[in-house]
N, C-alpha and C positions, 0 to 999 in steps of 0.2 A: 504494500500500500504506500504510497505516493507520497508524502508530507511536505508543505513547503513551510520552513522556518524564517522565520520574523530575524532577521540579525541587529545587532544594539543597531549601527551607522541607518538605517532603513526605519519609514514609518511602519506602524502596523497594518497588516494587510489581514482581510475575511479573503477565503478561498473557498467557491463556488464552482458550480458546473451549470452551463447553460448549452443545452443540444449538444450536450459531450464533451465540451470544450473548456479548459480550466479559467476562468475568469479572475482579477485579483482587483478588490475595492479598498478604500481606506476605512479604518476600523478606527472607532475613538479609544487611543489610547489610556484616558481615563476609564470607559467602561472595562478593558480590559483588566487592570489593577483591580477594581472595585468586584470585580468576577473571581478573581485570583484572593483576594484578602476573606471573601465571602465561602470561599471552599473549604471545605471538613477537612481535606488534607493538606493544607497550606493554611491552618488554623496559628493565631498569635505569631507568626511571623513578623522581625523586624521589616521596616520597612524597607533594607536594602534586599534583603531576600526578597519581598515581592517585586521589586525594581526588577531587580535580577531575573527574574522569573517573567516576568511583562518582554523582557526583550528576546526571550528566546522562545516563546509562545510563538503558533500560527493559530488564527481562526477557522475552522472548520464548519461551515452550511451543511444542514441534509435535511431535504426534504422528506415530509409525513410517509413513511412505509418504508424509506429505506436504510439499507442498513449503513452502519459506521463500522462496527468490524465484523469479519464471520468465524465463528467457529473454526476451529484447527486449521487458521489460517496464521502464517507470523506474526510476535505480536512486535511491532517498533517503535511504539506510543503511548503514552499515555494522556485519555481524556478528562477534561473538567466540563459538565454541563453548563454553559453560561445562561439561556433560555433555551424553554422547550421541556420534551420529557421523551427521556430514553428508555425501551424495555428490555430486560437481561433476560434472555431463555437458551432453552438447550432444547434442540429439537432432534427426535428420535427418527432413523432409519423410515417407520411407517410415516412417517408425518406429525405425525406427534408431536405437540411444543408442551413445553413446560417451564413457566413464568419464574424467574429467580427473586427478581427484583423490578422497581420500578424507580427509575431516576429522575430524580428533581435538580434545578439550576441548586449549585454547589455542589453535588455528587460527583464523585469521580469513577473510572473505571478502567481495565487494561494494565492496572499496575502489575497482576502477578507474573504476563509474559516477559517484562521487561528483565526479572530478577531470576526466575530458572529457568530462564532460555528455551523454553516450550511456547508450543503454538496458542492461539485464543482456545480459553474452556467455554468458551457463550459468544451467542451469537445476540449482538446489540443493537435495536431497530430503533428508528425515530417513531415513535410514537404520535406526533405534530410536528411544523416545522421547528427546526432545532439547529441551536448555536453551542457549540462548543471548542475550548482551548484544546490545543492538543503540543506534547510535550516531548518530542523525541527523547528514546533512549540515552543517545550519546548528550544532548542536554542536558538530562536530568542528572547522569552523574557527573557534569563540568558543575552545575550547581551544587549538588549535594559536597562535594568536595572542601566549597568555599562556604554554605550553609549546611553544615552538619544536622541541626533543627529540624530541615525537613525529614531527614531518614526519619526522628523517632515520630514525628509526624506519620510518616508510612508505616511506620510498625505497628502503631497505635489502630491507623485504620485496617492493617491486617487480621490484628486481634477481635476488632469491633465485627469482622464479615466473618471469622472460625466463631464467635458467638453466637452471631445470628444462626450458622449454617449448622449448630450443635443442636439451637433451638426448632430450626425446621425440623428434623432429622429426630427428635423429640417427640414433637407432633405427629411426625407421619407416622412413630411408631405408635403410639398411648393413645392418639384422640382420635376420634372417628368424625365423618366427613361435617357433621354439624357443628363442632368444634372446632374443627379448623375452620368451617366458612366463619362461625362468628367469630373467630380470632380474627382475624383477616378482615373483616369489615370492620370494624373494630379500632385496626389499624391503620387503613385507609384514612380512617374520620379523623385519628390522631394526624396523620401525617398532612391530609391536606382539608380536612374538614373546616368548617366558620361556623364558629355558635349562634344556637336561633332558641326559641324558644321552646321548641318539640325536641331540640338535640343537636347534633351536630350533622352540617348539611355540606357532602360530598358534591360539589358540583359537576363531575362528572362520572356518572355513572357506569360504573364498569359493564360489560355485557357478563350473562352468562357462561358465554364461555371462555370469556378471560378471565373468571372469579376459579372455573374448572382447571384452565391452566395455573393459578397460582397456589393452588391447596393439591394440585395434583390428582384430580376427580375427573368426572366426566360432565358434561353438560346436562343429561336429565337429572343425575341424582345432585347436581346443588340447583336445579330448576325446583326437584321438589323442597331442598331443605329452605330454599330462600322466598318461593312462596309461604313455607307454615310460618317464617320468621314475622311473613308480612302478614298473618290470617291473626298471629299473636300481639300485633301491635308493635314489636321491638325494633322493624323497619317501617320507611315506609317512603314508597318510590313516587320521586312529584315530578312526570316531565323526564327529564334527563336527569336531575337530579335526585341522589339516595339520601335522606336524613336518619342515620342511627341514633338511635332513642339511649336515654340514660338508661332507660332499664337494660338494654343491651349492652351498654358499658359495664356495668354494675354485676350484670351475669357473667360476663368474660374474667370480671375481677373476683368474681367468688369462684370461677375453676380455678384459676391461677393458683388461690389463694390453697384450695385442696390439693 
């Protein structure tokens, strides 16, 4: 995969494709830092570290449906979401997808290929149109070199994705598929939910069978578990958007709590 890098002497350039062809615009240099300071793994960074980091950045465009990397493809980059939203899946030999994650501006992703020299383990889709940094290899260790910081930055986000992926791996063994959909909607509302008065309200409403892909299920059996949710009051579907009710919250926090 292609990358073009942003050098200190050169303004910031977004790299786009239009009818195949690589185009190169001017990017504000300011959003670029405020993108960079605002990411989980470039967290408390001095500011000559994110300086440093602003100048050996490229912007990366992808439009809604395509992908940014594929599966067991090499990996020579690493991404930071700046706007947009990315999906992490692994899709199986039948067709099969299976939803890992779902990434928000500040997210990053592709760090593991860069560190044991193995190909992409997911396959990463723009979700909608989507803007992201992206961080070549041989840059990231000229920085880390001179900003040591970032490494325990990365280690930190290592640690943080073996806990999640201890806790999926949890679930899939102990809970049964009602469980995981309510964990999971649950989680959504936390992550991108806005309070209302009935609860918290998901503005965009997962389908069916993206809820089937992230719990690892089929589409009829959370068709049925996500209508009883809605027959019990604990959701409740307005338009495109989903509002998870506190009693929903309040139920996910008494399994936990068992």
């Amino acid at each position: 995969m292609a990358l073009g890098i942003v050098r200190p002497q050169l303004p910031a350039t977004t790299i786009s494709t239009v009818l195949g062809r690589a185009t190169v615009n001017p990017e504000d240099p300011a959003r670029i830092r405020a993108s960079i300071a605002r990411a989980h793994l470039f967290a408390a960074l001095p500011i000559s570290a994110i300086e440093d980091l602003s100048q050996r950045v490229a912007v990366r465009r992808i439009a809604a449906g395509a992908a940014v990397v594929s599966q067991d493809e090499p990996g020579d980059a690493v991404f930071v979401v700046m706007s947009g939203r990315v999906k992490v899946v692994l899709c199986g030999e039948s067709g099969r997808e299976v939803t890992l994650s779902i990434l928000r501006p500040g997210d990053s992703f592709g760090e593991m290929s860069l560190f044991d020299g193995g190909s992409r383990s997911a396959t990463c889709i723009a979700l909608e149109a989507t803007a992201a940094l992206a961080l070549s290899r041989d840059d990231l260790m000229r920085h880390i070199q001179a900003h040591p910081r970032t490494a325990m930055n990365l280690l930190g986000e290592m640690a943080r994705r073996l806990r999640k992926a201890d806790e999926t791996i949890a679930q899939l063994a102990l809970c049964d598929v009602n469980e995981r959909l309510i964990h999971r909607l649950v989680g959504l509302a936390r992550e991108e939910g806005s309070n209302s008065a009935e609860g918290l309200v998901v503005r965009r409403r997962p389908t069916q069978q993206e809820l089937a892909n992230m719990i690892g299920s089929c589409r009829e059996t959370i068709s049925r578990a996500f209508n009883q949710l809605a027959r019990d009051g604990l959701i409740i579907a307005r338009g495109r958007a989903l509002i998870v009710t506190p009693a929903l919250i309040e139920r996910s926090e008494r399994k936990k709590a068992a």
